[in-house]
N, C-alpha and C positions, 0 to 999 in steps of 0.2 A: 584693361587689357591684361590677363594673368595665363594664356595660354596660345603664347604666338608662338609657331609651330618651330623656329630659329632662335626660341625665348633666350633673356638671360633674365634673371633674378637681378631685377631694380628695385633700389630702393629710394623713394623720396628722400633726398638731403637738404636735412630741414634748415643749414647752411646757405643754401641757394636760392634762400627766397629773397626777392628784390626788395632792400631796402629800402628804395625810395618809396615802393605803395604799400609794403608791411609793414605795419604797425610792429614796435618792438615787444606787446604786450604777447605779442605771436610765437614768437621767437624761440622762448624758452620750449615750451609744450612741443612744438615742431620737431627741434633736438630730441627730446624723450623718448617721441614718439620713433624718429632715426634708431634710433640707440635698441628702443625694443625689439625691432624688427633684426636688427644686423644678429643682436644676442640668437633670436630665433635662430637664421641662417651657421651662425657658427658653432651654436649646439647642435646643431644635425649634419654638421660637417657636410654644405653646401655652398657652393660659391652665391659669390654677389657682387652688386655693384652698384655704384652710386646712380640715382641719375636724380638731372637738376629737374626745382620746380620752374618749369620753361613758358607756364602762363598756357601751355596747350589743352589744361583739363581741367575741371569742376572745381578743384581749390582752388583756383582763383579768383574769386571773389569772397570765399571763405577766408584766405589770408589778406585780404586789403581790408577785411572786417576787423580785424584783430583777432581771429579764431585759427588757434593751433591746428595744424595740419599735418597728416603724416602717408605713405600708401605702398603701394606696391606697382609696378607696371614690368612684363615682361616685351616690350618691346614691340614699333609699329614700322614705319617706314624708315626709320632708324638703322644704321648697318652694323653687325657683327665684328670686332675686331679679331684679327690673329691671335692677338694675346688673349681675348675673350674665349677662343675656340681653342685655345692650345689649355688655358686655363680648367674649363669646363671637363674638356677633355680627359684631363689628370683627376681632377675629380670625381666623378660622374660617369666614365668609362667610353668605352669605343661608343657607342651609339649615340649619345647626348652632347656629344661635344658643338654640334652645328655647323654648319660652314661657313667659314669667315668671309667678309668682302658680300658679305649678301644680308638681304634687312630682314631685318627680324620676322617680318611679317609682308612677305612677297603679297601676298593677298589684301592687304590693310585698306577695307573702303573699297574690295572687290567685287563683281560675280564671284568669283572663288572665294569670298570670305563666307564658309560656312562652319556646320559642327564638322563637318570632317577636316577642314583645317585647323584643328586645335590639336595640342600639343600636351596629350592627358599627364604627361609626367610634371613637366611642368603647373599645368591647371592644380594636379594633387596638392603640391608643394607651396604655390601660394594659398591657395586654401588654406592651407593646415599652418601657414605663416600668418594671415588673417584672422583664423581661430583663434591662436596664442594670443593675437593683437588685445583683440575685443574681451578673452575672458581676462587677461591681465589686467586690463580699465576697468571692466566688470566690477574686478573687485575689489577695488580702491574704495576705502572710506572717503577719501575728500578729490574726488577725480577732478574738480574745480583745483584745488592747489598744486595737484601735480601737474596740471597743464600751464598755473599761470603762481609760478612759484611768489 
């Protein structure tokens, strides 16, 4: 989910994985992966935010493997806070701030969930935070020891 029309800029915190079914061989790479993403968002002087791994998507069964995990999600039936919309606000300018007290994604698992419910500013920005992802691992010499130091 990288372009919910109430989006914020989530970032997988590789912190939050459950230790009791993650392996700790996961652990390290998870953080890395946190870390490269946040770098993304603060060199383009864009907000962000944490959000945990809550077991709701596809890494989870990737992290009880022992396999580093990292992502991106702009948010589902998950609600906006003030300080999120006052934040973005300052940011981002009068249009993108969102409105607080409402989910990210009115639509989430709707009829209305279509392309016209996407939130293109958004959609650009994770993109182009994913791109950095992928060419940055690209070009590692030993992409095995930077995930599992």
């Amino acid at each position: 989910m990288l372009a919910s029309p109430n989006f914020f800029f989530g970032i997988y915190d590789g912190k939050t994985a459950n230790n009791e079914t993650t392996p700790a061989r996961a652990l390290p790479g998870s953080n890395r992966i946190t870390r490269l993403f946040i770098d993304y968002f603060e060199q383009n002087r864009l907000p962000w935010d944490y959000t945990e791994f809550s077991g709701r998507s596809d890494y989870g069964p990737f992290l009880a493997e022992g396999i580093a995990c990292g992502g991106l999600f702009a948010g589902a039936d998950d609600t906006k806070t003030q300080e999120q919309r006052d934040r973005y606000l300052k940011m981002l300018g009068s249009t993108l701030g969102g409105m607080a007290n409402t989910n990210h994604d009115p639509c989430y698992h709707g009829k209305c969930d279509t392309l016209e419910n996407l939130n293109t500013f958004a959609y650009l920005h994770m993109v182009k935070a994913a791109a950095h992802a992928i060419d940055f691992l690209a070009q590692l010499q030993d992409l095995n020891h930077w995930l599992y130091p």
